[in-house]
C-alpha positions in Angstrom: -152.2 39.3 -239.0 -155.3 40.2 -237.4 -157.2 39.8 -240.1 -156.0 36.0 -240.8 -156.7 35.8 -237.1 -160.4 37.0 -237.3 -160.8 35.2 -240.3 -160.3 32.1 -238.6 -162.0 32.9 -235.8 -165.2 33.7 -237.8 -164.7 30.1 -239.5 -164.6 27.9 -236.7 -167.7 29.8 -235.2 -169.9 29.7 -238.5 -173.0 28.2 -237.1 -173.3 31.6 -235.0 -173.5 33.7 -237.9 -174.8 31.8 -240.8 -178.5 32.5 -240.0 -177.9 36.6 -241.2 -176.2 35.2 -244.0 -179.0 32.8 -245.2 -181.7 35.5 -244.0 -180.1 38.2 -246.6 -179.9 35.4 -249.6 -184.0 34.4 -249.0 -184.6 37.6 -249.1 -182.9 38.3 -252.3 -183.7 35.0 -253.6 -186.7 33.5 -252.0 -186.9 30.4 -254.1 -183.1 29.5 -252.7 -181.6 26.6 -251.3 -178.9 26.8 -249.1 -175.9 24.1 -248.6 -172.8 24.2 -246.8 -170.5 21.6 -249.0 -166.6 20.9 -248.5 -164.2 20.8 -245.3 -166.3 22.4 -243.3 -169.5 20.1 -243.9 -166.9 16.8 -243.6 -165.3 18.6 -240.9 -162.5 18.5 -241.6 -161.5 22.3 -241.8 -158.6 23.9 -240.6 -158.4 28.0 -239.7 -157.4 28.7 -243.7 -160.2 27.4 -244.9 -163.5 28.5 -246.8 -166.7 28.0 -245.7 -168.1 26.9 -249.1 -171.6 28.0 -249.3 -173.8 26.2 -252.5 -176.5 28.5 -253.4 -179.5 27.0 -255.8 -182.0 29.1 -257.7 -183.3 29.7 -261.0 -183.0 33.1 -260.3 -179.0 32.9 -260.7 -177.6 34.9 -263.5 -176.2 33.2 -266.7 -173.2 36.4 -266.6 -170.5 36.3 -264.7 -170.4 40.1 -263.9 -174.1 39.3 -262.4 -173.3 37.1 -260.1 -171.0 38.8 -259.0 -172.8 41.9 -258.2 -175.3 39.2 -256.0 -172.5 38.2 -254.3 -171.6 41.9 -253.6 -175.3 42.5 -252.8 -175.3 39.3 -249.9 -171.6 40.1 -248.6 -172.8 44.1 -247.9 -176.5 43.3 -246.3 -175.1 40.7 -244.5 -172.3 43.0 -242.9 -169.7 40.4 -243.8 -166.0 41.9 -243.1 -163.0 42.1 -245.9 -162.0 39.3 -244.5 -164.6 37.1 -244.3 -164.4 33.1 -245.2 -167.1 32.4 -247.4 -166.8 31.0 -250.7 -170.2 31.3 -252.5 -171.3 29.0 -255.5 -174.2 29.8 -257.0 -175.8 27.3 -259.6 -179.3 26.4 -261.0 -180.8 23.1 -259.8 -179.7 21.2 -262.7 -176.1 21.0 -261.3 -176.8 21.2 -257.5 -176.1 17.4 -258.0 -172.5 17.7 -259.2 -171.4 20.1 -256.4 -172.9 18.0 -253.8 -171.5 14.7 -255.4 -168.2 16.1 -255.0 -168.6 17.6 -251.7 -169.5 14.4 -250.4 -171.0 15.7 -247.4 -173.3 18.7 -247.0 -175.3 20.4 -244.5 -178.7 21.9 -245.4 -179.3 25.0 -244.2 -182.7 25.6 -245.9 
């Protein structure tokens, strides 16, 4: 239950952490744009939810197994718990347009 707790927690104060987060993913990939998309961006997020996180670069990989070893990569140097809430979607620029199409509202980080 703590966890869950935390979790939420963590969520409704994203704006206090984000900053490491987006730090660690220039630093890995410099050319990057950064979005939040979905409930939280609408705000319209409740303590279950994800804070989706739209990551563009031409750096992402084409595998799977790739990305997911960046994602591994940015969850460890950014210190994020187990139980963290962030979804991460990482795309090239040709279809940052969809995601933020159906997000219908999104917040620029950088």
């Amino acid at each position: 239950m703590d966890a869950v707790v935390e979790r939420a927690k963590m969520l409704m104060n994203w704006r206090n952490w984000i900053g490491n987060v987006v730090k660690i993913i220039k630093e890995i990939l410099p050319d990057a744009e950064i979005y939040v998309i979905g409930s939280v961006a609408r705000n319209e997020h409740i303590g279950s939810s994800d804070l989706d996180l739209l990551i563009v670069s031409e750096k992402i990989p084409d595998k799977l197994s790739e990305r997911g070893r960046l994602i591994a990569e940015i969850e460890l140097r950014s210190n994020l718990p187990l139980h963290h809430s962030v979804e991460f979607h990482l795309v090239k620029p040709q279809d940052k347009d969809w995601y933020l199409r159906r997000s219908q509202k999104f917040i620029r980080l950088i």
